[in-house]
KOLNU-531850 format. One record per residue (C-alpha): residue number from 1; x, y, z. Coordinates in steps of 0.05 Angstrom, whole numbers, plus 32768, in hexadecimal, padded with zeros to 4 digits. Each point is the difference from the previous one (the first is absolute). Layout:
# KOLNU-531850
> NUM_X_Y_Z
...
END
This chain:
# KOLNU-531850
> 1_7F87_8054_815F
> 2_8034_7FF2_7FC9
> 3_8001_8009_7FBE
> 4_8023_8013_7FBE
> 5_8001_8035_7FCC
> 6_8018_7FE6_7FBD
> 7_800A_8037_7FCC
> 8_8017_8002_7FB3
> 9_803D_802E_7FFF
> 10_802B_801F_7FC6
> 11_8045_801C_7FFA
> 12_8036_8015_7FD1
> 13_8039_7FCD_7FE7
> 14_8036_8014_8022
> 15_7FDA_7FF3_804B
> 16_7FDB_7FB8_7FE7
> 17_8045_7FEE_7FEA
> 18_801F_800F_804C
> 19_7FC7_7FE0_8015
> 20_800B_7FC3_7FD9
> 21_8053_8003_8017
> 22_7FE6_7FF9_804F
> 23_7FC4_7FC6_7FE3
> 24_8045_7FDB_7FEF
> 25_8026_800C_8032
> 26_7FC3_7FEE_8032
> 27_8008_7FBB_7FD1
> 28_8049_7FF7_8006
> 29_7FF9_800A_804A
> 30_7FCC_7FDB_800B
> 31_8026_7FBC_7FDA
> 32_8040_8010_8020
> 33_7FD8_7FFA_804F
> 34_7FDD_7FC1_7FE8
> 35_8049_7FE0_7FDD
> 36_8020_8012_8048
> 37_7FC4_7FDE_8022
> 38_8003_7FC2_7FD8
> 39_804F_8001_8006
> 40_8003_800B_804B
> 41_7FC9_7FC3_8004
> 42_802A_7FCF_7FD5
> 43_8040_800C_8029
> 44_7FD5_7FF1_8038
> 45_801A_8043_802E
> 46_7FB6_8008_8016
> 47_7FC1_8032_7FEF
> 48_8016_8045_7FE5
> 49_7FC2_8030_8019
> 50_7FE9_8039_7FD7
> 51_8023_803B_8039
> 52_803F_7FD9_7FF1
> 53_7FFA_8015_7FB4
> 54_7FEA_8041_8016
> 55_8039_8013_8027
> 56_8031_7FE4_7FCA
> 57_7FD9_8042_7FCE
> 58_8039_8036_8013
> 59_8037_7FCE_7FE8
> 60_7FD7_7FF3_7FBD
> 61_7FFE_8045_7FFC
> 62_8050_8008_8000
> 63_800A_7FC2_7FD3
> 64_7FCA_8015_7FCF
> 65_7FFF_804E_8001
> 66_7FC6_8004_7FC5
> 67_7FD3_7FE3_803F
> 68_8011_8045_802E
> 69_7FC5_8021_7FD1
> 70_7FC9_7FD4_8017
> 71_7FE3_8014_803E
> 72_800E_7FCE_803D
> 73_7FBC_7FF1_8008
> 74_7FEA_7FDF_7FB7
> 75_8044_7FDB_800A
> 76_7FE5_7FE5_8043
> 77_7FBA_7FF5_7FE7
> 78_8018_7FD0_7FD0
> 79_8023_7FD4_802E
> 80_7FC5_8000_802E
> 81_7FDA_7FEC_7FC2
> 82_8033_7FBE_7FF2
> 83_7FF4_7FFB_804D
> 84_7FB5_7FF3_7FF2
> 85_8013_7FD2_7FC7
> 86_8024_7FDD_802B
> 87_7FCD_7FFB_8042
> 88_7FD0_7FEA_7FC9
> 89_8026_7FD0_7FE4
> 90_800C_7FE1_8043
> 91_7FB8_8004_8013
> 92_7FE2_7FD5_7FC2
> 93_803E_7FCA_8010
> 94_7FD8_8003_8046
> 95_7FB7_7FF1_7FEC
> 96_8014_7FDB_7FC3
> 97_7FEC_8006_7FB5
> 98_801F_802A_7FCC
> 99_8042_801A_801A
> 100_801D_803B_7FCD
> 101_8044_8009_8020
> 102_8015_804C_7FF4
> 103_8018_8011_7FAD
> 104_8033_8024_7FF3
> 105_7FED_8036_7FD2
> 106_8001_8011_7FBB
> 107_8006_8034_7FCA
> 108_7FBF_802A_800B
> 109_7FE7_7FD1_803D
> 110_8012_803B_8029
> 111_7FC9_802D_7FFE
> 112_7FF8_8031_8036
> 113_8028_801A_8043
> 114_7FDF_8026_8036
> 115_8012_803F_802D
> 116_7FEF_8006_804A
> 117_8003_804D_802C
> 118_8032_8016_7FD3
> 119_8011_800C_7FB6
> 120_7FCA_8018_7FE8
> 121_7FCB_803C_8001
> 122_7FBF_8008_7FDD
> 123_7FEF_8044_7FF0
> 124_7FB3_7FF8_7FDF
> 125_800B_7FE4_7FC8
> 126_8043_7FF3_7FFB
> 127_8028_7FCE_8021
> 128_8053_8011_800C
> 129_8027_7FD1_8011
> 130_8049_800B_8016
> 131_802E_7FEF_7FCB
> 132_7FD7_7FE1_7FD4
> 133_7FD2_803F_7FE8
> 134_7FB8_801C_8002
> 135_7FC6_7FDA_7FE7
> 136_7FBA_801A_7FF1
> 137_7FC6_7FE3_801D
> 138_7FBB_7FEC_7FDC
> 139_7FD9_800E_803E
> 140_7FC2_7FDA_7FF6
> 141_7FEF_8007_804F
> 142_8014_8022_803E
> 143_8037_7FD4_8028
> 144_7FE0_8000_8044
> 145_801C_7FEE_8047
> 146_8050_7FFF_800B
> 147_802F_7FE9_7FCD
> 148_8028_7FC9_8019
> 149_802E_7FDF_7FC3
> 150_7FFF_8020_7FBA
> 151_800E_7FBB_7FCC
> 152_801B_8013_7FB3
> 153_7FE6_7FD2_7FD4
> 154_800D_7FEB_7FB8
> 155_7FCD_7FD6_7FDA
> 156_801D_7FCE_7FCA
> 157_7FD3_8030_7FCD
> 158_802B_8030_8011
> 159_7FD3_8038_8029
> 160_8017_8014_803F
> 161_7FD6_800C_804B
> 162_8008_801E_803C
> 163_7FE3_7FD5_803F
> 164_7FF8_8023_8040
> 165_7FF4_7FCA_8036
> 166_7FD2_8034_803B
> 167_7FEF_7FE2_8045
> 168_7FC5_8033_8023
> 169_7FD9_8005_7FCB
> 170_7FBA_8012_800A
> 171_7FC5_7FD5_7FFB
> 172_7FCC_8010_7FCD
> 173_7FC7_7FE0_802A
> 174_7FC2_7FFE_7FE3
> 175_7FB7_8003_8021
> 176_7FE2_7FB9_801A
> 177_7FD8_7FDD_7FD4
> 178_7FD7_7FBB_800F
> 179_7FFB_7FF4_7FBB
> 180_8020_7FB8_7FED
> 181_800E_7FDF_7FC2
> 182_801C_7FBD_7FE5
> 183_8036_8005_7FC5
> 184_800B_7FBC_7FCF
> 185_803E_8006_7FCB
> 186_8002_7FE0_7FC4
> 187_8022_7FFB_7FC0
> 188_7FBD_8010_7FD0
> 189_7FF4_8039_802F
> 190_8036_801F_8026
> 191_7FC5_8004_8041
> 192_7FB4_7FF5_8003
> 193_7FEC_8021_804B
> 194_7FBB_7FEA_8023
> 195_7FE6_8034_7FEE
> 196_8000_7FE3_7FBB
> 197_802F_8033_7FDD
> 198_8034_7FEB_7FD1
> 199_8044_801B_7FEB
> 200_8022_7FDE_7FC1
> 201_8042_7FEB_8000
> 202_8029_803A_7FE0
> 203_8036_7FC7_7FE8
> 204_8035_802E_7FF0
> 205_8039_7FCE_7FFD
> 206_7FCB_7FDD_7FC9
> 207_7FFC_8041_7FD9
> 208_8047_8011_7FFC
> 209_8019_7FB2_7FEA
> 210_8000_800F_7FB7
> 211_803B_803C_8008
> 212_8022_7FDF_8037
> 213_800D_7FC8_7FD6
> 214_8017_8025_7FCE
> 215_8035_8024_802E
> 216_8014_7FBC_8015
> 217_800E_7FE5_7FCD
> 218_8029_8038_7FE8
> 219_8029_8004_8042
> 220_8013_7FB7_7FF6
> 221_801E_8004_7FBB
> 222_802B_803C_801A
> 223_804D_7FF3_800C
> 224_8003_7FFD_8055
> 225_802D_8045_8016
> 226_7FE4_8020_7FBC
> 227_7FE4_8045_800F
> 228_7FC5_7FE9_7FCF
> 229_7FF4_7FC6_8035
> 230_8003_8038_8033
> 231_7FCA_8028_7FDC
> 232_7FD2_7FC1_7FEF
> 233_8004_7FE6_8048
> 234_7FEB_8051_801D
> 235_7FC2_7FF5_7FCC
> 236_7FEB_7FBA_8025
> 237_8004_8021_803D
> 238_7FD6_8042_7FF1
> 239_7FCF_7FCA_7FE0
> 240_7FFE_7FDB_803F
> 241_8007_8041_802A
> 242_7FBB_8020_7FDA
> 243_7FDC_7FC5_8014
> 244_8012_7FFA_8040
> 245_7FF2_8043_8003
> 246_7FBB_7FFB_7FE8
> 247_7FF0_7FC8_8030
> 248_8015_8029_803A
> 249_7FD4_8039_7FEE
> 250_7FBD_7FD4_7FF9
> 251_8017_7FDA_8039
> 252_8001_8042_802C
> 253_7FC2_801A_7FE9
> 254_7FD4_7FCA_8008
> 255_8028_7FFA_804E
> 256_7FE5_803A_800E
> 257_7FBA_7FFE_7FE5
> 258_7FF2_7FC0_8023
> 259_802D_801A_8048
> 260_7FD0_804B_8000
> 261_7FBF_7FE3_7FF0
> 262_7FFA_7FC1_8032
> 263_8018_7FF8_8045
> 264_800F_7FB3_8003
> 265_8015_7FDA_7FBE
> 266_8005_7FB5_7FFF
> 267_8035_7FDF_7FC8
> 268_8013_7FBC_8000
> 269_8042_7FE8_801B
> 270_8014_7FDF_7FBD
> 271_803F_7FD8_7FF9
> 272_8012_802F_7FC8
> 273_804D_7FDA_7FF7
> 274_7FE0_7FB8_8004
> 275_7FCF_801C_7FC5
> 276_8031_801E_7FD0
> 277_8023_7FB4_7FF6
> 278_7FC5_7FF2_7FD5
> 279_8023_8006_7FC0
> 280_7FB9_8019_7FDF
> 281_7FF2_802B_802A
> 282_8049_8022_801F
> 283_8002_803C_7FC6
> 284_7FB7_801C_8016
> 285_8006_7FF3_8042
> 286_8042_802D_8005
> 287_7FE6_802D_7FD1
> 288_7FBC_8007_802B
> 289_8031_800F_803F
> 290_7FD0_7FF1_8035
> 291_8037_7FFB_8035
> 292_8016_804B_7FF7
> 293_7FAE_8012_7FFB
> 294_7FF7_7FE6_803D
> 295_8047_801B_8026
> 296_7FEB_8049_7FEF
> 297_7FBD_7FF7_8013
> 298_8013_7FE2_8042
> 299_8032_803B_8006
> 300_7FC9_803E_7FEC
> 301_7FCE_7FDD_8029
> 302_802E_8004_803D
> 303_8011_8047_7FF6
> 304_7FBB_8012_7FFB
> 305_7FE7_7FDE_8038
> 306_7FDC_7FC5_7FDA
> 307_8004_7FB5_8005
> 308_8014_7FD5_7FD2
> 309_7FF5_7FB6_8015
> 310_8015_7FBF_7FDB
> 311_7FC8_7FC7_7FF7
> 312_8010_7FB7_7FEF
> 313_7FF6_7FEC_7FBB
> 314_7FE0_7FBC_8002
> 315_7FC7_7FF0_7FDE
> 316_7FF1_8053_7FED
> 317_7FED_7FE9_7FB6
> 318_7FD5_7FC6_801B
> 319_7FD3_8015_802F
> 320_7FC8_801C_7FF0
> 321_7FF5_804F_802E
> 322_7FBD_7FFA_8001
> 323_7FF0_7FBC_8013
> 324_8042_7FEA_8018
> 325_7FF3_7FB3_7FDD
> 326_8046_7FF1_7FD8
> 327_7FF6_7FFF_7FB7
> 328_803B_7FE3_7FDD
> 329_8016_801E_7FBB
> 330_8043_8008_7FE4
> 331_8027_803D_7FE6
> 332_7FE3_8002_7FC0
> 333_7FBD_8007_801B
> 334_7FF5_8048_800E
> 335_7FBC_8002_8016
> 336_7FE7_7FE5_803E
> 337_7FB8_7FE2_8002
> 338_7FEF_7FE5_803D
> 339_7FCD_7FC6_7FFA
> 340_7FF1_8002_8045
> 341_7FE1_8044_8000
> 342_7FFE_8025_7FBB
> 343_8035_8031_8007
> 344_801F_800F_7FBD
> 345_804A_8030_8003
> 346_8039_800D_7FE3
> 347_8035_7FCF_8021
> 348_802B_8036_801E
> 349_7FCC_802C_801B
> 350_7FED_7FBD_8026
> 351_8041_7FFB_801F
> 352_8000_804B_8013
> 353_7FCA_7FEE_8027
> 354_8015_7FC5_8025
> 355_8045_802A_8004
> 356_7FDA_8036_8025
> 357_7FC6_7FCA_8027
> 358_8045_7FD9_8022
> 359_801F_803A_8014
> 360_7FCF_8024_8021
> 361_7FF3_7FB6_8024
> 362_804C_7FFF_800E
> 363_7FF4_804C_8020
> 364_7FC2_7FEB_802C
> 365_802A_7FBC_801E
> 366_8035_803B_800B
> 367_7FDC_802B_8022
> 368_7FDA_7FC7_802C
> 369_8049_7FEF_801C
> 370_8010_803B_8017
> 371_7FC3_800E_8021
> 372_7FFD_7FC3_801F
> 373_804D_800E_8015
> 374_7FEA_803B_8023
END
């Protein structure tokens, strides 16, 4: 299987600043191929392909000699990048909706550039890469399988990581399990399971409101080009950086307390884009993060050898699990009582359950099929 390694590296000033020359001469490149494109489109001489602007990389080279000391590769990745742009640019015109033709690219839009075979060597820690200089490594776990593309990357707070993209990569299987549980999200509490255990919603991007404001408001009363604007806008982004750093981490955890305890988890397959238009509601809802909950779990549980399986939504809240009578209430109401046959629960432990009761009903119609198939 693939995956990739992302690591915090450090270096001294002299090799971040070469790596910050190639980061803008990746940019310049990368503006020049997409100016030629739109050029050779508007004096209507046909499609330029992304091997044309490859082969036209030794002439750069002789025009612009400062290019000769990044490797041919990260110059070629980045046209095969504008290539993407491009195909995807093409393919939303195709199925319609938002379009997004390719941007040409600003100071500090440029943020990484990526090595292939050659160029670089990684030594344990450290990370050398030709012309540019050695990097140490904060090795926070073995990289595993075979190292395919090695990506530089700059955040806007201004740390720097090392991303090894690794195809072969073993799979940490775990033993089989017929354990099954049903998984409800919500903004009060980040989940409530089936099994009627609750984890609060951490709300970091709540917490951190009061300084992030204040850093706001200071980067907008700087002068723009300043260096103080420059050092107010790096605070922002380590404040927004911290917390989407602390999401990650309780994100991850919780993944993989859910993925090595059960063998089948139900979620719902929530409309999570149509929900965050609810002006009321968009800030905790993106805050909460369900999608990226549920893409890692999906992701763990497939490495492990567990299922993850998505459940319709409808009606969750309303029906009652014991009974099954519908019980209408709103979203105030966080208690369900059932008239029809006594049960008193928590709202969300209710849906858990109904989460976990269609599922397991959506399994047995599976497994019916195919045996009739055979």
């Amino acid at each position: 299987m693939k995956k990739t390694f992302k690591y915090r590296i450090y270096a001294d000033k002299e090799t971040l600043s070469k790596a910050v020359h190639w980061l803008t001469l990746c940019r310049h490149l990368y503006n020049a191929g997409l100016e030629q494109r739109i050029t050779v489109h508007r004096q209507n001489k046909g499609h330029i392909s992304c091997y044309d602007q490859i082969k036209q990389l030794p002439e750069l080279k002789v025009s612009f000699p400062e290019y000769s000391d990044v490797g041919s590769q990260v110059l070629q990745e980045v046209l095969e990048r504008l290539d993407k742009a491009y195909d995807g640019f093409f393919r939303r015109v195709k199925h319609g909706g938002k379009v997004g033709f390719p941007r040409f690219k600003g100071r500090d839009r440029y943020d990484s550039f990526t090595l292939k075979q050659a160029g670089w060597k990684l030594d344990g820690k450290y990370l050398s890469i030709s012309k540019v200089g050695r990097f140490k490594l904060r090795l926070s776990r073995e990289i595993k399988g075979n190292i395919k593309t090695v990506t530089i990357r700059r955040e806007s707070s201004g740390k720097w990581y090392a991303c090894f993209s690794c195809d072969s990569v073993p799979e940490k299987r775990l033993p089989e399990s017929d354990v099954q549980i049903g998984l409800d999200v919500g903004i009060k509490s980040f989940l409530v399971d089936s099994e009627g255990s609750k984890v609060d919603n951490p709300q970091y991007l709540r917490h951190s409101e009061r300084i992030l404001r204040r850093r706001q408001r200071k980067l907008s009363r700087r002068v723009k080009g300043s260096n103080s604007r420059r050092q107010a806008r790096v605070l922002v982004a380590k404040s927004h950086d911290k917390v989407r750093s602390q999401r990650n981490d309780f994100l991850h955890k919780l993944a993989n307390q859910y993925v090595s305890k059960y063998g089948t988890i139900y979620i719902e397959d929530l409309n999570i884009k149509g929900m965050v238009r609810n002006k009321h509601l968009s800030k905790s809802i993106s805050d909460s993060s369900w999608g990226k909950f549920f893409e890692l779990l999906t992701y763990k549980a497939e490495e492990a050898g567990r299922k993850v399986i998505k459940v319709s939504p409808n009606n969750t809240s309303q029906i009652c699990s014991e009974c099954g009578e519908k019980v209408e209430k709103s979203l105030a109401v966080r208690t369900h009582r059932c008239p029809y046959c006594g049960l008193v629960l928590d709202r969300d432990e209710n849906a858990a359950r109904n989460i976990l009761q269609v599922g397991q009903t959506y399994q047995e119609l599976t497994w019916q099929n195919t045996a009739c198939v055979s």
